[in-house]
C-alpha positions as CSV (number, residue, x, y, z in Angstrom):
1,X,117.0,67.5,122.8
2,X,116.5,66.8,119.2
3,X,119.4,64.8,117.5
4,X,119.9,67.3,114.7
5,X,120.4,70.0,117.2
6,X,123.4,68.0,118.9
7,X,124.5,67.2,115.6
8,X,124.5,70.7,114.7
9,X,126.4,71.6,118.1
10,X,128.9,68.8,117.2
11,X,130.0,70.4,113.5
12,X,130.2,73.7,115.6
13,X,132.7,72.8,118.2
14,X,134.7,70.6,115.3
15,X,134.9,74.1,114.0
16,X,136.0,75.7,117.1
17,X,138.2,72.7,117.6
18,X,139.9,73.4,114.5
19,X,140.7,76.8,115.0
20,X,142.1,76.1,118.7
21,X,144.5,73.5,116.6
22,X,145.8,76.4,114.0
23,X,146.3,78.9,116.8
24,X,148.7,76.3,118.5
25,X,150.6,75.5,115.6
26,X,150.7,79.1,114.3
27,X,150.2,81.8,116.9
28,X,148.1,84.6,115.6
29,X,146.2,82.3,113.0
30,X,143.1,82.4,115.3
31,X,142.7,85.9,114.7
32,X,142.8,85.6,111.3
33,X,140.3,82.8,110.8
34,X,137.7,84.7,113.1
35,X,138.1,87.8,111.3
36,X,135.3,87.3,109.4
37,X,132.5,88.3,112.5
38,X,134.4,92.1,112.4
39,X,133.4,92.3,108.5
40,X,130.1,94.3,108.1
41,X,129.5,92.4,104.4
42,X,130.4,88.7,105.3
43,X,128.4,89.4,108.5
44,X,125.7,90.2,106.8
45,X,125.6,88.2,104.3
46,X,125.9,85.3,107.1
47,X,122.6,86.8,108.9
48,X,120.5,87.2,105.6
49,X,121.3,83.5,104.9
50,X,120.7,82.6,108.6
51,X,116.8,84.6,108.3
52,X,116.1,82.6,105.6
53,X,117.0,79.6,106.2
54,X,115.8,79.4,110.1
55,X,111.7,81.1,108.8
56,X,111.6,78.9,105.9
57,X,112.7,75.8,108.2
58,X,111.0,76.8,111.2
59,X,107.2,75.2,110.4
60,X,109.1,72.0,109.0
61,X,112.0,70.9,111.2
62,X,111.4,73.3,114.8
63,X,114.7,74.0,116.9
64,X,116.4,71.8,114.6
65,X,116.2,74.2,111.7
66,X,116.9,77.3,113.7
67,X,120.8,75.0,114.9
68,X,121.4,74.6,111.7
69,X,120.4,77.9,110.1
70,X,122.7,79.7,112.8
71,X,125.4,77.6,111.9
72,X,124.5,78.0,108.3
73,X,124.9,81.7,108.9
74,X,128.2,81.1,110.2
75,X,129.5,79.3,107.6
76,X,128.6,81.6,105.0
77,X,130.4,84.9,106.5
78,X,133.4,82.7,107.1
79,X,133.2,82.1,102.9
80,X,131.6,85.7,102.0
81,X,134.6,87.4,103.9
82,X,137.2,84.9,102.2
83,X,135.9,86.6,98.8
84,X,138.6,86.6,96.5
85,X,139.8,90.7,96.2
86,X,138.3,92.9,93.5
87,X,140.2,93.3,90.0
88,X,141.6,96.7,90.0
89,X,141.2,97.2,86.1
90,X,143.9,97.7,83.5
91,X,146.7,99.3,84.6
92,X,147.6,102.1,82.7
């Protein structure tokens, strides 16, 4: 197995680790960080970046780049779907 794919595995399960620790000390926090995989936009927003990443790294890097552009993808619904909300205007 190539090294960046088990360092790509690693950061994943940190990840998972961390969201196992939050759901212990807050029930119900789990939920809420993995909320992100039921929001169409963050979703796909996560897969574009994934696509691009994993073709454009592909001929250069192998399996490698394809770890690390799924966890890429990941990473980048979790942050598109913790978009700050839209300014309603001036209230009249």
């Amino acid at each position: 197995m190539d090294p960046s794919v088990m360092t790509a595995a690693v950061a994943a399960a940190a990840l998972v680790v961390r969201v196992a620790v939050l759901e212990w000390r807050t029930p119900g926090s789990g939920r809420r960080e993995w909320a992100f995989a039921r929001d169409g936009k963050a979703v796909g927003a996560g897969i574009v970046a994934a696509l691009l990443l994993g073709a454009g790294g592909w001929p250069v890097a192998g399996d490698g780049a394809l770890a690390w552009a799924l966890l890429t993808g990941v990473l980048v619904a979790y942050l598109a779907h913790r978009r700050p909300p839209q300014d309603p205007g001036p209230q009249d």
